[in-house]
ZADO-1210 file (C-alpha; in nm, 4 decimals, padded with zeros to 6 digits):
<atoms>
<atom x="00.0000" y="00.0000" z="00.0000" code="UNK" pos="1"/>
<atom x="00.1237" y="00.3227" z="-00.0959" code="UNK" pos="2"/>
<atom x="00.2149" y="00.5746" z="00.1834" code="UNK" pos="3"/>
<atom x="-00.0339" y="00.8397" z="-00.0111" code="UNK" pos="4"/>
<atom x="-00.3129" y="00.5797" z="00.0858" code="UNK" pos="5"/>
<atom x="-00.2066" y="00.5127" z="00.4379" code="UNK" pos="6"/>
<atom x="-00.2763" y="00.8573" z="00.4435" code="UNK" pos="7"/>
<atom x="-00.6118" y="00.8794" z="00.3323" code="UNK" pos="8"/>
<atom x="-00.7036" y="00.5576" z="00.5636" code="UNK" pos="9"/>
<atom x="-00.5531" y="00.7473" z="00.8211" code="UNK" pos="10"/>
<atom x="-00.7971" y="01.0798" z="00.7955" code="UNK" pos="11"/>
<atom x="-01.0418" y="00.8167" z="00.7686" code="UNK" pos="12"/>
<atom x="-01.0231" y="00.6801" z="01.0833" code="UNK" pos="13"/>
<atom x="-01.0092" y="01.0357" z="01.2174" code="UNK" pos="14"/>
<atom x="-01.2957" y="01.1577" z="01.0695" code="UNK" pos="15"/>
<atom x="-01.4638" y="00.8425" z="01.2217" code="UNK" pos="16"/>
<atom x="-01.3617" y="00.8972" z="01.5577" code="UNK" pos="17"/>
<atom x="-01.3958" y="01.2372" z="01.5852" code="UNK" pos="18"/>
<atom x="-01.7726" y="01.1724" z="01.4753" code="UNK" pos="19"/>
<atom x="-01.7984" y="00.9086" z="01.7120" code="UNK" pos="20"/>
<atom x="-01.7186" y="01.1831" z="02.0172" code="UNK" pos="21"/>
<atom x="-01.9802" y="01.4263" z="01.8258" code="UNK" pos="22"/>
<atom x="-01.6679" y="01.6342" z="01.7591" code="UNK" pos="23"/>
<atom x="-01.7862" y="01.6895" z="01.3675" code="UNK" pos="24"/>
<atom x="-02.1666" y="01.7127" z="01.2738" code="UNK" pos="25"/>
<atom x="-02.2528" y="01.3858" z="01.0320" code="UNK" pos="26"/>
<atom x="-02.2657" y="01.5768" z="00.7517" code="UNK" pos="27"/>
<atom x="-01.8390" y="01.7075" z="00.7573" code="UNK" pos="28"/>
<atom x="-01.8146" y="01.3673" z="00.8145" code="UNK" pos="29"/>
<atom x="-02.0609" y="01.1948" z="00.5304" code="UNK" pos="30"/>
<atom x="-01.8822" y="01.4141" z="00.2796" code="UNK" pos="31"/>
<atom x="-01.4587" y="01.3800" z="00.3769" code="UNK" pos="32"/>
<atom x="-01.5481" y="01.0316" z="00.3836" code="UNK" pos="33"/>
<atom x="-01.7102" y="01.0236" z="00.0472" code="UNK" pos="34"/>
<atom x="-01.4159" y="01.3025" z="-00.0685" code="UNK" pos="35"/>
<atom x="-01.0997" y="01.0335" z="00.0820" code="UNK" pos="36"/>
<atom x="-01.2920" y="00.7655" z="-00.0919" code="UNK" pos="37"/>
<atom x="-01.2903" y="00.8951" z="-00.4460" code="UNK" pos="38"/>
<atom x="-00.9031" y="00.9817" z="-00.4131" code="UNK" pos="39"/>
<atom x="-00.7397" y="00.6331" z="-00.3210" code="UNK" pos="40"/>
<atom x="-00.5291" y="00.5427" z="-00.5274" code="UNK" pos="41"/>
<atom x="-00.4689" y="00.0898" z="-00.5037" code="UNK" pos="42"/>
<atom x="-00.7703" y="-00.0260" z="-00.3300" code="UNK" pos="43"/>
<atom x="-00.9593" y="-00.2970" z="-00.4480" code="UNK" pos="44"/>
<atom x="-01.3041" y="-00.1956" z="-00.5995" code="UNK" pos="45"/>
<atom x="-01.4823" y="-00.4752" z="-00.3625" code="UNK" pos="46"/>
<atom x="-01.3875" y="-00.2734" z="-00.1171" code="UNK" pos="47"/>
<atom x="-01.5048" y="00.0362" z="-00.2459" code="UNK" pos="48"/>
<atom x="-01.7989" y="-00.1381" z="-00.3060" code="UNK" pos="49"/>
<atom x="-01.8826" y="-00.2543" z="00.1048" code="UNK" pos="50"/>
<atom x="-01.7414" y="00.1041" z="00.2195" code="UNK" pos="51"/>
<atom x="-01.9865" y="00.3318" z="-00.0389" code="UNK" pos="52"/>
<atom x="-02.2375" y="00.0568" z="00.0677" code="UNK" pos="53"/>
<atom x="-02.1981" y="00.1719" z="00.4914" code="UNK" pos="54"/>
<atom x="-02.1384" y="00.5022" z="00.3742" code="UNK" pos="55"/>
<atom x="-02.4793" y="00.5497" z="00.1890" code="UNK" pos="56"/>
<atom x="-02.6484" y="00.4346" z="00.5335" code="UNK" pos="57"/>
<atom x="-02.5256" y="00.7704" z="00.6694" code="UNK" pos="58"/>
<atom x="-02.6280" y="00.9347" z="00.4055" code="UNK" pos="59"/>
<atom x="-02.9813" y="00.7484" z="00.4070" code="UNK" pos="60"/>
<atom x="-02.9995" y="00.8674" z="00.7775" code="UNK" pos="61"/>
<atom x="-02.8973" y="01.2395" z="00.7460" code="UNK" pos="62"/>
<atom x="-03.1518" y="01.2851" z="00.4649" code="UNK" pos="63"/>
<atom x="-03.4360" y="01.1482" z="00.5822" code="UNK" pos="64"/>
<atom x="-03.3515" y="01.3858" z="00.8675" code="UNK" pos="65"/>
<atom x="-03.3184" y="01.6382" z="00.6472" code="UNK" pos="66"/>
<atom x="-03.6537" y="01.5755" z="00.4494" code="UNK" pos="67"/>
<atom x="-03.8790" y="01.5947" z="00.7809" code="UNK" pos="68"/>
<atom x="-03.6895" y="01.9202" z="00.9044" code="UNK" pos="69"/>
<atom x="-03.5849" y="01.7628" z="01.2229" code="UNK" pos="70"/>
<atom x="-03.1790" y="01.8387" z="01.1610" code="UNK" pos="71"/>
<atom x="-02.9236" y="01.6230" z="01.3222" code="UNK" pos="72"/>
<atom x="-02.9643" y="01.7410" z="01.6613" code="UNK" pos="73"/>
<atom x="-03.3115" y="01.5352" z="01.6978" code="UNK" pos="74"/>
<atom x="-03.2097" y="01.2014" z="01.5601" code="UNK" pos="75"/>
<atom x="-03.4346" y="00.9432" z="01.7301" code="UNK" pos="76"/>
<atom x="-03.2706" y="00.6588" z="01.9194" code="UNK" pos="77"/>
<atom x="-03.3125" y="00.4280" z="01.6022" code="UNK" pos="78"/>
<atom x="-03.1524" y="00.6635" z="01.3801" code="UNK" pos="79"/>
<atom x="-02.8121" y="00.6881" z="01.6256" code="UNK" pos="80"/>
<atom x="-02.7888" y="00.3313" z="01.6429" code="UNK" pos="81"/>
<atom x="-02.7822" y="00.3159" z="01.3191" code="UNK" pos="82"/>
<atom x="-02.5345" y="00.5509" z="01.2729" code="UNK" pos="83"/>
<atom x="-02.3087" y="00.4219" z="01.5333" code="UNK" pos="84"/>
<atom x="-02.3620" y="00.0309" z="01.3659" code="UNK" pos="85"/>
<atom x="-02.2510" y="00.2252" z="01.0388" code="UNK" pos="86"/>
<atom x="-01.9681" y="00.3872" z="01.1875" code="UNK" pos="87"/>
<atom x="-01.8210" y="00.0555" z="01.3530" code="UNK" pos="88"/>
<atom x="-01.8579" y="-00.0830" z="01.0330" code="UNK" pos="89"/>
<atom x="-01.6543" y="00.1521" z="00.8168" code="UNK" pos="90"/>
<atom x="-01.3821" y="00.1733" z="01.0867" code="UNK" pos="91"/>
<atom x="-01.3818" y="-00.1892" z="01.0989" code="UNK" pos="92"/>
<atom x="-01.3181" y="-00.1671" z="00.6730" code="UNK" pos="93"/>
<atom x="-01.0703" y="00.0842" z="00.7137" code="UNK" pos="94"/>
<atom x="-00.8669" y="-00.1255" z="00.9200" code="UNK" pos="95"/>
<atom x="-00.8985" y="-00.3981" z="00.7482" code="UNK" pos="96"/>
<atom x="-00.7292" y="-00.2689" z="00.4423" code="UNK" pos="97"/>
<atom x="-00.5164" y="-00.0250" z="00.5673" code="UNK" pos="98"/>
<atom x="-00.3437" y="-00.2994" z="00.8757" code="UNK" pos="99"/>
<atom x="-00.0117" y="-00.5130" z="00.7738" code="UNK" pos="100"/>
<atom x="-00.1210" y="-00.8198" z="00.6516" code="UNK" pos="101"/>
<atom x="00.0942" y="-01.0758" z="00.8760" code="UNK" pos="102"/>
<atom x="00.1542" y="-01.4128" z="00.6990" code="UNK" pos="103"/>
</atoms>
């Protein structure tokens, strides 16, 4: 992997966390995530394909938000479950593809 991608795995996993401690609002974190995505460089498109797939649950969640005018701030307890299943999920991808591979 090059060091350019360990990068953008890297502000990945930030991005994650710091939404995860409600440091960024879902939305900062819906679009770096979608903006790190389209700029790796050597990663397989399958997993492209399970990331966009998590990621679109976000953006599923912060839309449907959107469309009934209740904003983030009023997510019912459903909705940030959701989120946080989403969240572990993507981290989980993230470091699956961006840890050493031991053999």
């Amino acid at each position: 992997m090059s060091e350019y991608d360990q990068r953008q795995y890297s502000r990945m996993l930030s991005l994650l966390h710091d939404c995860e401690q409600e440091r960024l609002p879902l939305a900062e974190v819906i679009s770096g995530l979608d903006s790190l995505l389209s700029v790796l460089e050597d990663t397989p498109e399958s997993w492209r394909e399970r990331f966009k797939s998590e990621w679109w649950s976000l953006e599923q969640i912060y839309a449907a938000n959107l469309d009934r005018n209740e904003g983030i701030l009023k997510l019912a307890a459903g909705d940030r479950s959701s989120i946080a299943e989403a969240l572990c999920s993507l981290r989980a991808l993230v470091d699956e593809v961006s840890s050493p591979k031991t053999t």
